[in-house]
N, C-alpha and C positions, 0 to 999 in steps of 0.2 A: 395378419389377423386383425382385423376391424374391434371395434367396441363390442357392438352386440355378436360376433363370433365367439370373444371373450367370454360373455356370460352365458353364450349356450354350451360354452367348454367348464365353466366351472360348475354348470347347473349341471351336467352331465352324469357324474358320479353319483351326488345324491341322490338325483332321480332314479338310474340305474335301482340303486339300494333301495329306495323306497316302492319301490316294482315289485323288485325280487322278495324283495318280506312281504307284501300282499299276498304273490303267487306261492310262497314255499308252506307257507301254513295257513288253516283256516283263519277268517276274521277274528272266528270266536277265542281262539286259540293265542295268537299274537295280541288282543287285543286287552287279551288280562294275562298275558307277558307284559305287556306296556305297563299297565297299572304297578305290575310290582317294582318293574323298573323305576318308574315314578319315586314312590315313596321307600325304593332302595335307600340306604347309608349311605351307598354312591362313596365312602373315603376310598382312598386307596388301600389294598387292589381289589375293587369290585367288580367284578367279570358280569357284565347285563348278560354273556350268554349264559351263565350260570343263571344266574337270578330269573331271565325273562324268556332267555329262549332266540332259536335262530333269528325269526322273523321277526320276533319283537322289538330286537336288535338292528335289525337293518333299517327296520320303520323308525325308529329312533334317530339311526343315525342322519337317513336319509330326511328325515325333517330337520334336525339340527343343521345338518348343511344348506338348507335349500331355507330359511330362516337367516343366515347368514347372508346368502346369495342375494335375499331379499333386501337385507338392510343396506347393502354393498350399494344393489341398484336404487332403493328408494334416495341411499344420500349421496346418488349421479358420482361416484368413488369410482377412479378408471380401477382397471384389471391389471395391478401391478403385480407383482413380486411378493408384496408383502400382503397384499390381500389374499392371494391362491396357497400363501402359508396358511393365513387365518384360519381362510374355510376349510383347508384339507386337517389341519389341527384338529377343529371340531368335530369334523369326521369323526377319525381317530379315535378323540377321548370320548365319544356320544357313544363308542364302544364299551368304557367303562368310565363311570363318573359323572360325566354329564348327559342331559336328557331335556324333554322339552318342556318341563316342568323349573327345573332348577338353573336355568341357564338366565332366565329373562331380569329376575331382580339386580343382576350384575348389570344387564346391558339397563334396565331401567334408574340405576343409579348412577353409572356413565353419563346418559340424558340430562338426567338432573345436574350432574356436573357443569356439561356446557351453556344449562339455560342458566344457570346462577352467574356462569362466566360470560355470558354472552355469545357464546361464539355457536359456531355449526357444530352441529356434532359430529358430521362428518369427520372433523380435526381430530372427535378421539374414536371415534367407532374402531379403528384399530386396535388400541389398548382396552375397547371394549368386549373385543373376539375372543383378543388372548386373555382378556380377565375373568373368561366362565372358569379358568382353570379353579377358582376360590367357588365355583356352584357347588361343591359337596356340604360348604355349610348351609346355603339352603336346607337341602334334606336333611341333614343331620337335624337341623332343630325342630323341624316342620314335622318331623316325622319320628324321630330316634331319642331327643331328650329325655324323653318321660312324661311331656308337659301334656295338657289337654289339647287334643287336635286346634280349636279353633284359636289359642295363645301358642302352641309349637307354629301355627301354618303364620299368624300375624308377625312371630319374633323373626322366622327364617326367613321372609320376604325381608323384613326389615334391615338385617344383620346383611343381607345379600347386598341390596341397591345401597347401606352404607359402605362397603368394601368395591364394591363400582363406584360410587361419588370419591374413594379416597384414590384408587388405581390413577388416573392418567397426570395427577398434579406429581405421582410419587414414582412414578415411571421416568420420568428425565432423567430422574436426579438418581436412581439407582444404576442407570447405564453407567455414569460416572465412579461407579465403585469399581466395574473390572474392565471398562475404557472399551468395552464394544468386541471384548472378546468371548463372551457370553453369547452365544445366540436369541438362547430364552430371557430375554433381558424381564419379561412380565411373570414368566416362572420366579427367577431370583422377586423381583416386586411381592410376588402374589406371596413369597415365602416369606418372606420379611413381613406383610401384613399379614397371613394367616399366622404366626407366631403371634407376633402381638395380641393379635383375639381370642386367640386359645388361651393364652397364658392368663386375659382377664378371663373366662368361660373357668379357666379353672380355679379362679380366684374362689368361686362362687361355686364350686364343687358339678360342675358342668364336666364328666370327665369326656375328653376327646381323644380317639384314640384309632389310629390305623388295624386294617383288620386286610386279612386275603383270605377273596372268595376267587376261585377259580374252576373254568373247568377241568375236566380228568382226563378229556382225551381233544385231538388237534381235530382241526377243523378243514377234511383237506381240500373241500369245496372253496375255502378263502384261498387254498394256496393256489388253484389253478387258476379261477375267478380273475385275483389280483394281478399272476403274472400274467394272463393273459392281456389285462388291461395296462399293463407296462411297458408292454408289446407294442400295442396302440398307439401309446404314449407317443413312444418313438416312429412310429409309422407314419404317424402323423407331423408330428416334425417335421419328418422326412420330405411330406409330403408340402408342408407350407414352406419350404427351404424353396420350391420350385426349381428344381433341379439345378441352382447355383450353389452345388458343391463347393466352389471355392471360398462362395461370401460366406457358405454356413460353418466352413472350417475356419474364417476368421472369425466370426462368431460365438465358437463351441473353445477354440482357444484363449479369447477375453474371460468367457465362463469359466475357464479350467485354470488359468492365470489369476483367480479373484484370488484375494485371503479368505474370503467369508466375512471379514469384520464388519460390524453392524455400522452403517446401513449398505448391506449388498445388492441390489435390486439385478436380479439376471436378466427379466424383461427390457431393461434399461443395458445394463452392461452386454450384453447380447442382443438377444430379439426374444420372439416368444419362438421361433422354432429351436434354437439352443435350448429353451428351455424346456420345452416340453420333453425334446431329444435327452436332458439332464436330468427330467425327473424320472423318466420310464429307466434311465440306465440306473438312476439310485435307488428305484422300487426294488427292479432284481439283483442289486447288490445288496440290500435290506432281507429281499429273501430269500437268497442264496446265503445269506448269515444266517439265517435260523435253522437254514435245512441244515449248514455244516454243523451246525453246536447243537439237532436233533430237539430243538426246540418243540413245542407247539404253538397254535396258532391258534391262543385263545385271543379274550378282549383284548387286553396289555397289549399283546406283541402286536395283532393287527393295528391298536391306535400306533404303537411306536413307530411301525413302517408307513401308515397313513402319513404321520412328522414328517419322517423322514422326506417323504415325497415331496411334502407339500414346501417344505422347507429348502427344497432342491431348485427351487425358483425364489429363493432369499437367504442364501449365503453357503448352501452345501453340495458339494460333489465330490465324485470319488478320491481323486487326489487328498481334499483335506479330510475327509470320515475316515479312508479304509486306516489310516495311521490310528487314530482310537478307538477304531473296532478293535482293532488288535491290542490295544496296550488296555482294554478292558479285558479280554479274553487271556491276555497273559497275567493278568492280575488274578485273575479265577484259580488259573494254573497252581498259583504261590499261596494262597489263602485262605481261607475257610468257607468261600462259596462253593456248589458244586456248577460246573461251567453248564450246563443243559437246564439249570431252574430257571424260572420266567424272571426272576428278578434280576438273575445277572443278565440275563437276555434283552430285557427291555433298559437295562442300565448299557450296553451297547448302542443300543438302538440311538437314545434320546441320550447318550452319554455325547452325540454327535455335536451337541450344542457348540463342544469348545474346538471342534472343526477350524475354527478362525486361528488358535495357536498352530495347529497345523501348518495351515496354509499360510501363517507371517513368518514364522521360526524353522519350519521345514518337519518333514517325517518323525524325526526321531522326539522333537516337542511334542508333537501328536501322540507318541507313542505313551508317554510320559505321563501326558494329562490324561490319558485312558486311564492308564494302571491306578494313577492315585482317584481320580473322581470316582471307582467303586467303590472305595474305603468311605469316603465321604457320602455320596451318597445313600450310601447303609446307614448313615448312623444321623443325617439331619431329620427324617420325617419327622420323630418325637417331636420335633419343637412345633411344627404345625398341627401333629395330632394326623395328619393324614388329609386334612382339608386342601388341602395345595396339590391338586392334583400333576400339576411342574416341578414334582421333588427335583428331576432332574435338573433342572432349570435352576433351582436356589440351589442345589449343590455344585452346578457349575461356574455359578458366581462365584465361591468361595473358592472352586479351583483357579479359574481365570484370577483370579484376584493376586493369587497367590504365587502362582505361575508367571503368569503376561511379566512381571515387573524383570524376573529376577532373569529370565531370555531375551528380554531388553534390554537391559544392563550388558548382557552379555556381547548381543549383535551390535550395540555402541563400541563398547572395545574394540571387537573386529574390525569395524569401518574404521576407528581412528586410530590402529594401530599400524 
């Protein structure tokens, strides 16, 4: 796959989406779904299908990705691994959270970053993709503080492009708390700075506060939609392997051999047909998890399998997920979650982050960091208020953190005993 095959494969999906929500509902119709979606809370869990509507939804997300796609090519950024995380991310949360309104003061204080440092911005447009995950404070202030539209819409621009100007100098250095066994390394970032700003917001009686908006019933046009294009996924692979089954089985073995640990690039460690072969198979492992725990398939769970995907070409496959799918799901078993609510579900999903203990320590570590990262994950939002739309993300830092150390310790004895 060439450069510009690259971008007609990542512009693909959005476009797709932004099709289908033109055609599925009138203009009139999607068009003030859009709007409300706009000025949503947008914290976590805000379901845009609830709030806006099918098509509103899909136009949403389908510009948020093709927005992305944009900046990818405007700053000449090849089509790695870690970019087709990005854009499929955005996807995802443009499902619930973010929108085409709240995403840009993030990516425009990123900008500012690199032009005070000198550099391209291509260097951070990365940490600037995964930094919309901090876009719900946008809305919140612009829209939800109480203030006067025209001081709410000045403060949440503001407050947004400072939390993109702080993202990529504070990104380094957060990898270094759980050594790259986090996948969401900007989730953890984005958690650790939305805390901080909440906690002044609420110095000053600013209260912040996670809310779930969801819908009531699944959505089964995603479910067939999705796996169809899973299907694809892998078709296609198949089909750029050029029938050198062998080289794609060395290939798909390098891929299936990673740990996950950050920086995993599968484009790189493979090809792009592993990969592609890698994401469609962890799309239908994503939704075959939701069908077996009778889930639905509102915003949440579609962003969470969107991650999944996207992140299937930067450090995830089955071998290291299906071990904390399941030590999530057996955590349900034993606790006070009910195992079929969207929370435990999308805490499976995006619990995937610490995939990497998996795949260094083996199954049973996997199993492990599932069951405890839902305890944890329940109980950090409060500290951001809900603004972080990567809870997952900053609670897997505090598992990896917590974890990674004490299973290294251990696999050292072994080898020197």
């Amino acid at each position: 796959m060439n450069e510009k095959q690259a971008f007609l494969f990542l512009s693909a999906l959005p476009a797709l989406m932004l099709l289908g929500g033109l055609i599925i509902e009138p203009l009139s119709v999607s068009g003030e779904g859009l709007l409300r979606i706009i000025s949503a809370r947008s914290l976590l869990l805000n379901d845009y299908l609830a709030v806006g509507g099918v098509g509103a939804t899909l136009i949403n997300a389908g510009l948020c990705g093709l927005i992305s796609v944009a900046l990818v090519a405007i700053c000449r950024v090849q089509v790695s691994g870690p970019f087709i995380a990005a854009v499929y991310t955005v996807i995802g949360f443009a499902f619930f959270g973010k929108n085409i309104y709240n995403i840009w003061p993030i990516l425009a204080g990123a900008l500012c970053y690199t032009r005070v440092q000198g550099i391209p911005f291509r260097n951070s447009l990365l940490v600037a993709l995964f930094g919309t995950t901090l876009a719900p404070l946008v809305s919140f202030f612009s829209f939800h503080a109480g203030l006067a539209p025209p001081v709410g819409i000045v403060l949440g621009v503001l407050f947004g492009a400072m939390v993109g100007f702080v993202l990529p100098p504070l990104a380094s250095h957060m990898l270094r708390f759980h050594d790259g066994y986090n996948i969401y390394n900007i989730g953890f970032t984005g958690g650790v700075v939305g805390s901080f700003f909440v906690a002044v917001f609420r110095s000053f009686r600013f209260e912040v506060a996670a809310e779930i908006t969801l819908v009531e019933y699944s959505h089964r046009l995603f479910e067939i939609c999705f796996s169809v294009f899973f299907v694809v996924l892998i078709v296609l692979g198949l089909y750029l392997s050029r029938a050198n089954y062998r080289a794609l089985g060395d290939s798909m073995w390098r891929v299936l051999s990673s740990s996950g640990r950050l920086v995993s690039d599968f484009v790189q460690i493979g090809d792009h047909a592993s990969t592609l072969i890698n994401m469609g198979v962890m799309g239908l492992v994503s939704t075959l998890f939701v069908l077996l725990l009778q889930g639905s398939f509102n915003g949440p769970v579609i962003g969470g399998i969107m991650t999944v995907v996207g992140f299937a070409a930067f450090g995830k496959h089955p071998l290291n997920c299906i071990p904390v799918l399941a030590g999530v799901v057996l955590a349900s078993f034993v606790k006070v979650w009910e195992t079929t609510t969207t929370v435990v579900i999308i805490a499976g999903l995006f619990g995937t982050t610490l995939a990497p203990i998996s795949g260094q320590f083996g199954p049973l570590a996997g199993l492990a960091a599932g069951f405890f990262h839902l305890s944890i994950v329940m109980n950090v939002g409060i500290l951001h208020g809900g603004i972080n739309l990567y809870n997952n993300g900053f609670a897997g830092g505090f598992v990896a953190s917590f974890l990674a150390p004490i299973f290294d310790a251990f696999a050292r004895s072994r080898t020197t005993s």
